[in-house]
VMD Tcl script that builds the backbone (N, CA, C; Angstrom):
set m [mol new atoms 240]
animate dup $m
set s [atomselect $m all]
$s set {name element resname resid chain x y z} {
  {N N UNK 1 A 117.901 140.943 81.521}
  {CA C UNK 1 A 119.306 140.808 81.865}
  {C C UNK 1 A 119.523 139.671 82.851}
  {N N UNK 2 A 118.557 139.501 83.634}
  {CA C UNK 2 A 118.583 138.453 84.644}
  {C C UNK 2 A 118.689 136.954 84.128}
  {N N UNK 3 A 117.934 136.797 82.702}
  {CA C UNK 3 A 117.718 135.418 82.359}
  {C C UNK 3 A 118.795 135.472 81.961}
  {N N UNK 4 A 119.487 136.241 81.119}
  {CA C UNK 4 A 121.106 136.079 80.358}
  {C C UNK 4 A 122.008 135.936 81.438}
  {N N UNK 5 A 122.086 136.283 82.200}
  {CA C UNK 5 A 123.081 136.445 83.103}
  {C C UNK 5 A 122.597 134.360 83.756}
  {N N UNK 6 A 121.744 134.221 83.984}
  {CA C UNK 6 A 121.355 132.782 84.498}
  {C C UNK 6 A 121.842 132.036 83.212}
  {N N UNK 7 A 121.539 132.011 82.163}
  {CA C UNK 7 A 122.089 131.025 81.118}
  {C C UNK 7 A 123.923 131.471 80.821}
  {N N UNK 8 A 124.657 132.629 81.616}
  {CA C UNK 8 A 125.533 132.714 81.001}
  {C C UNK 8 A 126.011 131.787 82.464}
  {N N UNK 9 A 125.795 131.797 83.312}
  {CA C UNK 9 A 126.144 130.964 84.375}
  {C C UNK 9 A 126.453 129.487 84.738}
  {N N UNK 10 A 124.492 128.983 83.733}
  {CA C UNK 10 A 124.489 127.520 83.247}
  {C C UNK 10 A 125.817 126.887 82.281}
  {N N UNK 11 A 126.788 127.765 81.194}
  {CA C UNK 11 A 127.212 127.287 80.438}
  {C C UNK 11 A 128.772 127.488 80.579}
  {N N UNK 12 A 128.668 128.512 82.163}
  {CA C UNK 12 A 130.170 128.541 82.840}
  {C C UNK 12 A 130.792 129.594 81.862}
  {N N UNK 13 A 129.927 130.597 81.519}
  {CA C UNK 13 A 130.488 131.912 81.061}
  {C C UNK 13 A 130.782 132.067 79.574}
  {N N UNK 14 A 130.193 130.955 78.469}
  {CA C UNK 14 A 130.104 130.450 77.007}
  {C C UNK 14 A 128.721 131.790 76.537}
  {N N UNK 15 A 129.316 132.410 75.637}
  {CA C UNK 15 A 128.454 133.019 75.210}
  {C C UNK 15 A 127.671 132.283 74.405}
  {N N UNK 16 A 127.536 130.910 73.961}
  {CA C UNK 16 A 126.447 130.201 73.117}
  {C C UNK 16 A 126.041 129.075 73.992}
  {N N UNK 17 A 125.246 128.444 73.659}
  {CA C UNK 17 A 124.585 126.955 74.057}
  {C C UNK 17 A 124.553 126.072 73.265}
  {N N UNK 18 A 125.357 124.952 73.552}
  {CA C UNK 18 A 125.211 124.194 72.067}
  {C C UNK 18 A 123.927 123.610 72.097}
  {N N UNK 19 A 123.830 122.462 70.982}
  {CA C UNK 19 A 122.391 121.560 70.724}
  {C C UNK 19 A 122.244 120.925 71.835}
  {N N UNK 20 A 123.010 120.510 72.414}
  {CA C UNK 20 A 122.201 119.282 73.690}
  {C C UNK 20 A 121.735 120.934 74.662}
  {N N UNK 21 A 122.237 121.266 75.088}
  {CA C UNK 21 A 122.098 122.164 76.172}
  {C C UNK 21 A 120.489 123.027 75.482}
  {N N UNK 22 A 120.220 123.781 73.970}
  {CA C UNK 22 A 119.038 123.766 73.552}
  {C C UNK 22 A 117.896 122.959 73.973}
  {N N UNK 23 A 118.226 121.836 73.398}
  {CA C UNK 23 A 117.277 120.901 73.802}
  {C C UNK 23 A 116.929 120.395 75.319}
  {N N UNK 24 A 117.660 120.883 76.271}
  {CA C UNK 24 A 117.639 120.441 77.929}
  {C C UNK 24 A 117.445 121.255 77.930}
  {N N UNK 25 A 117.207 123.010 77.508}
  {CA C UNK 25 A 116.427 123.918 78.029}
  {C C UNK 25 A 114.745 123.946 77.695}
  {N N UNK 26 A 114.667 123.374 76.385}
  {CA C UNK 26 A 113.612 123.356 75.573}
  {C C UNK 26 A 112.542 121.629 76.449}
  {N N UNK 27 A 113.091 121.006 77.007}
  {CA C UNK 27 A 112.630 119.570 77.269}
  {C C UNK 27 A 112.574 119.308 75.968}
  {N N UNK 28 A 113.048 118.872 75.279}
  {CA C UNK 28 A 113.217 118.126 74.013}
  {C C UNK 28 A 114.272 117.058 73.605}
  {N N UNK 29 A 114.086 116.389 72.980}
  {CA C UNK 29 A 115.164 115.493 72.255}
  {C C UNK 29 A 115.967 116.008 71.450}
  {N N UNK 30 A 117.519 116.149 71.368}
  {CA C UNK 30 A 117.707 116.577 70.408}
  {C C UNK 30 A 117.865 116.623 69.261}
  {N N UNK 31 A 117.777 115.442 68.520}
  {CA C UNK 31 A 117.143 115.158 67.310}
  {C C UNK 31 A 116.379 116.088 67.061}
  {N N UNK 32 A 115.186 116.206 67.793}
  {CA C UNK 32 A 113.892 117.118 67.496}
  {C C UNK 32 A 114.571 118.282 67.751}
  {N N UNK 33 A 115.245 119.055 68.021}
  {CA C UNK 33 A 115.707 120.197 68.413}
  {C C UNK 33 A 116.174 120.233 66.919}
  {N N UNK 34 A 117.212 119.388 66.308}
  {CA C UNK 34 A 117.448 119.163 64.925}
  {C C UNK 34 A 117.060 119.429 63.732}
  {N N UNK 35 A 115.843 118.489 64.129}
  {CA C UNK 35 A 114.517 119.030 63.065}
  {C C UNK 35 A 114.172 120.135 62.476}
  {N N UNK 36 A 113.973 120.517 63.982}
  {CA C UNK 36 A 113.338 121.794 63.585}
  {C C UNK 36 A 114.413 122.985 63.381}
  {N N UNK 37 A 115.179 122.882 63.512}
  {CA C UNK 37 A 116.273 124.003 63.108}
  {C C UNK 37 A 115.832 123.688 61.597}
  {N N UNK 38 A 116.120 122.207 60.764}
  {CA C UNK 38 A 116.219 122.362 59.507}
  {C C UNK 38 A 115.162 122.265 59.282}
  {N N UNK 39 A 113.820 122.630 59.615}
  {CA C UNK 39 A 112.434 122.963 59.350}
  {C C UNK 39 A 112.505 124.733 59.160}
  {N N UNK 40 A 113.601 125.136 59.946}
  {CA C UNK 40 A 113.052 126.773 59.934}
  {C C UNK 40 A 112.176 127.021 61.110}
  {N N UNK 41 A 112.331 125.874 62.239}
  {CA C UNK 41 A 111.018 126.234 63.287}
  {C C UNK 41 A 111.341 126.604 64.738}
  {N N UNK 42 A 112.931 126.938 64.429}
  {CA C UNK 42 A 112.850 127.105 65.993}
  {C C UNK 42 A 112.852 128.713 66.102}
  {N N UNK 43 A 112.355 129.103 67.835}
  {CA C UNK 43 A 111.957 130.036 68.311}
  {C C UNK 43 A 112.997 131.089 68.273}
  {N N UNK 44 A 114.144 131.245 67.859}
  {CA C UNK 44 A 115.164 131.517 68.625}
  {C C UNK 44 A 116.928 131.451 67.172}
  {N N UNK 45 A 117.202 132.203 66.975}
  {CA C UNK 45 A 118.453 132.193 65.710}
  {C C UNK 45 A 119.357 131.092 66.011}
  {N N UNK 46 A 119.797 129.919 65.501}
  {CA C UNK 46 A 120.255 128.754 65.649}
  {C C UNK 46 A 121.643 128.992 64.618}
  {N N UNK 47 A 123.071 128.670 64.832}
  {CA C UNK 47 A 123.962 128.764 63.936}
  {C C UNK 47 A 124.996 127.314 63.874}
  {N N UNK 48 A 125.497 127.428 63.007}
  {CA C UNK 48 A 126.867 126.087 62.897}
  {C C UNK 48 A 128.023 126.792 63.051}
  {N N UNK 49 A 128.430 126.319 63.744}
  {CA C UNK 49 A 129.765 127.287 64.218}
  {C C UNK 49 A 131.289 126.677 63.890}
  {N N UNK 50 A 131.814 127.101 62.902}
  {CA C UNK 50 A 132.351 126.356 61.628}
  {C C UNK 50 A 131.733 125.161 60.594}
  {N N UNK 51 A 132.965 125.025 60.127}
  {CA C UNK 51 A 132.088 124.206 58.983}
  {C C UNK 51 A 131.390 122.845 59.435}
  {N N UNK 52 A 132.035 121.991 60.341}
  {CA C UNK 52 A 131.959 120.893 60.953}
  {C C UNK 52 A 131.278 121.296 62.922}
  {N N UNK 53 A 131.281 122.346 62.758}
  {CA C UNK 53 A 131.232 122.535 64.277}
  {C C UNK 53 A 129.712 122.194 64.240}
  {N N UNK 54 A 129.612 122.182 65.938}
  {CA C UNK 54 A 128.003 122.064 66.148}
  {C C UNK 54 A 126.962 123.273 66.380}
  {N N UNK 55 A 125.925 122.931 66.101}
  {CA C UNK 55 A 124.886 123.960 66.202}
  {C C UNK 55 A 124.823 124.535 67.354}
  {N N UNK 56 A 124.548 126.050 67.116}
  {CA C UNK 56 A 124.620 127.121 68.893}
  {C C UNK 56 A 123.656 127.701 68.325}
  {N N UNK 57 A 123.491 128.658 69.708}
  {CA C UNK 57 A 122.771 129.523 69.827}
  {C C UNK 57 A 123.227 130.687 70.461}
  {N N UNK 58 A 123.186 131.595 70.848}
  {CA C UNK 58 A 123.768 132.590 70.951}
  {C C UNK 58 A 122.807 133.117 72.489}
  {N N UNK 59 A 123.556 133.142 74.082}
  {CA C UNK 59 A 122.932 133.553 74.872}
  {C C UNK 59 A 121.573 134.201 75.089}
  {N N UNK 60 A 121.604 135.592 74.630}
  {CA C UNK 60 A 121.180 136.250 73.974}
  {C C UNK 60 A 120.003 136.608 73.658}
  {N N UNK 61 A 120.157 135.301 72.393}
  {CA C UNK 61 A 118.626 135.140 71.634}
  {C C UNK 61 A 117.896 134.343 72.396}
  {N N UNK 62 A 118.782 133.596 73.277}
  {CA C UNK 62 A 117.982 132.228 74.163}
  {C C UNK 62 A 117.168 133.384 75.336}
  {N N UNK 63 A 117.553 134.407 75.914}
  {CA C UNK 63 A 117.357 135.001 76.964}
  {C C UNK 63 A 116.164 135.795 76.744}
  {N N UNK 64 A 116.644 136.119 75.309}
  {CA C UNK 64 A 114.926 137.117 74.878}
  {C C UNK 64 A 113.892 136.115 74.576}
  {N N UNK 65 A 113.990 134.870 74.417}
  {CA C UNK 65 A 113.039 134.237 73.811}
  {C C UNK 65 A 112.371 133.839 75.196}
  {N N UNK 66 A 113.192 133.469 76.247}
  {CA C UNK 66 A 112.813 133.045 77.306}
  {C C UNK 66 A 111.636 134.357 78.294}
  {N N UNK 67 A 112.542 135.435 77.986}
  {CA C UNK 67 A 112.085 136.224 78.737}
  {C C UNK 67 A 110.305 137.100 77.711}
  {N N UNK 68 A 110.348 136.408 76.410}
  {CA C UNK 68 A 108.925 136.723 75.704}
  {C C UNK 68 A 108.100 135.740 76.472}
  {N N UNK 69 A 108.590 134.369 76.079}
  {CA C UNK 69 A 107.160 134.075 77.132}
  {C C UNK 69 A 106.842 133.672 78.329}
  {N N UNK 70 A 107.326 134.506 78.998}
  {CA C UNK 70 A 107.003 135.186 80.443}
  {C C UNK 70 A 106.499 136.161 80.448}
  {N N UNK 71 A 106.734 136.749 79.630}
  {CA C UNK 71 A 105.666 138.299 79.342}
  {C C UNK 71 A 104.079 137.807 78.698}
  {N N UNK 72 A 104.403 137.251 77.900}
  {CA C UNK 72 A 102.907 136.342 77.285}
  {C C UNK 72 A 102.559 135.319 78.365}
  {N N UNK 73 A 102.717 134.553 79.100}
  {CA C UNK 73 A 102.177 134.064 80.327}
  {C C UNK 73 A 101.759 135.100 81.366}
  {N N UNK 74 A 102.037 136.149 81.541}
  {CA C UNK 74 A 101.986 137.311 82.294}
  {C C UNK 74 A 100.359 137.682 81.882}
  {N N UNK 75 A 101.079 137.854 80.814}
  {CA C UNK 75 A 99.738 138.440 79.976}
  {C C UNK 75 A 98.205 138.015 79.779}
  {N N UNK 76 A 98.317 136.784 79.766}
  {CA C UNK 76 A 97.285 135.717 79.471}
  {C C UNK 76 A 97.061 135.499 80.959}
  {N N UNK 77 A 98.013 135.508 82.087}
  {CA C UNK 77 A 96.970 135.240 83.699}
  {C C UNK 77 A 96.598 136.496 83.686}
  {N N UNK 78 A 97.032 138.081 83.414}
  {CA C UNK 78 A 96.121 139.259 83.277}
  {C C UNK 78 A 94.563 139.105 82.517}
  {N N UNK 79 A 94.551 138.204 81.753}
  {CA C UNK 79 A 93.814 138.995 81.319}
  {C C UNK 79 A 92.372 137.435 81.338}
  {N N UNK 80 A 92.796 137.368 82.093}
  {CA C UNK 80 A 91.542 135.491 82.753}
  {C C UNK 80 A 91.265 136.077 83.948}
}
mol reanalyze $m
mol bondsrecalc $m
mol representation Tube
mol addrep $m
């Protein structure tokens, strides 16, 4: 709840993130953020939000994805 509540903050209370803001969370280009949406490779449910609109993401999914690997970094200094 903590990470959602921090990304709902970053985007001034927007329940989505568009592509640039993806990619400045991700350190990426967004081109490459691009890509890989139309690869099928990103971490995280990616949408077009109308027909012409731009690609989001949905708080949310950004918050659980964030907050998995922190649990898997957790995990991996447990267990070294």
């Amino acid at each position: 709840m903590k990470t959602e509540l921090m990304l709902l903050m970053q985007t001034d209370g927007r329940p989505t993130m568009n592509l640039s803001e993806i990619a400045s969370l991700l350190s990426l280009d967004p081109r490459t953020v691009q890509n890989k949406i139309y690869a099928g490779r990103m971490p995280f449910p990616v949408f077009k939000l109308g027909e012409s609109g731009d690609w989001v993401s949905h708080i949310s999914d950004v918050a659980a994805y964030i907050d998995r690997q922190r649990e898997a970094a957790a995990e991996t200094l447990k267990a070294a």
